[in-house]
N, C-alpha and C positions, 0 to 999 in steps of 0.2 A: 504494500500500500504506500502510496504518495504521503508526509509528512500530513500533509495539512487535514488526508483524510483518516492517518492514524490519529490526529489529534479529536478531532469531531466524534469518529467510533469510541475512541477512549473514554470521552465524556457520554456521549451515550451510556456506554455500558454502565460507569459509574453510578449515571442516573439509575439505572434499571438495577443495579446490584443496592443500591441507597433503598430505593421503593419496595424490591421482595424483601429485606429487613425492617423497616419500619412504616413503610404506608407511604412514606413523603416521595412525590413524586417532582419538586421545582427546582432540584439540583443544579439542572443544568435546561436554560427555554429555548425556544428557537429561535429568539433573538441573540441570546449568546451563542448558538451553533452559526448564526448567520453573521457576527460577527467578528468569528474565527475565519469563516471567507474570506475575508478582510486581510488578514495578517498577510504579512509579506513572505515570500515563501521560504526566503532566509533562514524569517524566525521561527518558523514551523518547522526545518530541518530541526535549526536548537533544540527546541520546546519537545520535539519528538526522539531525537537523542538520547538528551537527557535525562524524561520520562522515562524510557526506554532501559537506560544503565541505573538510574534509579533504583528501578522494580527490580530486574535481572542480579542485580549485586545484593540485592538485599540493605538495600541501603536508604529506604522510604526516609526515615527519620519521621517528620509530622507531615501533616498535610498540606501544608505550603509547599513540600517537596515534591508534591505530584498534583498539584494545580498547575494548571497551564497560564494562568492571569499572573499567580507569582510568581510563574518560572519565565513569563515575558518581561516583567519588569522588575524581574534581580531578586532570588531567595531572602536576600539581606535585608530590601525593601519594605518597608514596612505601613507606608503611607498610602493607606487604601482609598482617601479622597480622589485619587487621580487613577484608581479603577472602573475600566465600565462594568468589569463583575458586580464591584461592589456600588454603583451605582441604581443597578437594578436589582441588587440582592439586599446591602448595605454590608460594612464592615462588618468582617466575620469575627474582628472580637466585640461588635454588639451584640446584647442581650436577645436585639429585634430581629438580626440577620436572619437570612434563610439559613447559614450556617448554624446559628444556635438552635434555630426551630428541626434543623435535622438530628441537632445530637439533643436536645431534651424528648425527643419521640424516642430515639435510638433508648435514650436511660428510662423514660417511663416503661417502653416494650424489656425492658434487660436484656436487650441484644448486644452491651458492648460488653469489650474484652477488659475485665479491670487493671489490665496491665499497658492498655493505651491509654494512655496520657499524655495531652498535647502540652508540652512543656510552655510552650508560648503563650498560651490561653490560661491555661490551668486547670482543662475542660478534659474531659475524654474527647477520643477526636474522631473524624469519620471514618480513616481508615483502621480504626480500632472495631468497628462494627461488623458484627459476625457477619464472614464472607466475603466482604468486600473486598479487602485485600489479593484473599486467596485468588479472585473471581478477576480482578486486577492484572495478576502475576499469569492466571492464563491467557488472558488476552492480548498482552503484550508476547508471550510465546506464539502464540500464533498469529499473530500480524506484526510481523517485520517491518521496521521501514525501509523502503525502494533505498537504494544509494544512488 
């Protein structure tokens, strides 16, 4: 698969591996799939790379490390005003985000793993949510990115 369409499938999935665990289905809309269109195709090499040796090494860390919004504008980064994620989602260390409203379903349902812990946050984090991960690491095995 082409970069920019492993990124799109990725978050798909994400969405649909987030939803069979706890109902939430706004992960990721189609206006953020439509504005991954967008990116340049550079950066979707990066952003697909990355992802990619991320998962494969075992190296997720939190989930800033397998966003594709944080991993466009620098892991380090931290100023989520000047996201269009969090524009249409809000900051995901707010209370309000769609971020938050996916992990307070994940801990009402007890679907997370109590040993994810978003150190950033201070939250349990998404990829701590039973499956997703796992569900993550095959999908990136079986879609490669094109070189």
């Amino acid at each position: 698969m082409k970069a920019k369409d492993v990124i799109i499938a990725f978050c798909k999935k994400k969405r649909d591996l987030i939803k069979k665990a706890t109902g939430y289905s706004d992960y990721v809309t189609e206006k953020d799939l439509t504005e991954i269109q967008k990116w340049p195709v550079i950066e979707c090499e990066r952003i697909a790379t990355y992802l990619t040796n991320r998962i494969t090494k075992n190296l997720v860390g939190n989930d800033k490390h397998i966003c594709p919004w944080c991993i466009l504008k620098g892991i380090s980064w931290v100023n989520c005003r000047d996201c269009e994620y969090s524009e249409r989602h809000g900051d995901c260390g707010d209370s309000t985000s769609t971020y938050a409203a996916i992990l307070q379903q994940a801990l009402l349902m007890n679907v997370v793993d109590n040993a994810g812990q978003d150190t950033d946050w201070g939250a349990a984090s998404i990829i701590a949510i039973s499956g997703v991960l796992k569900g993550l690491e095959k999908f990136i095995q079986e879609n490669p990115v094109e070189k």
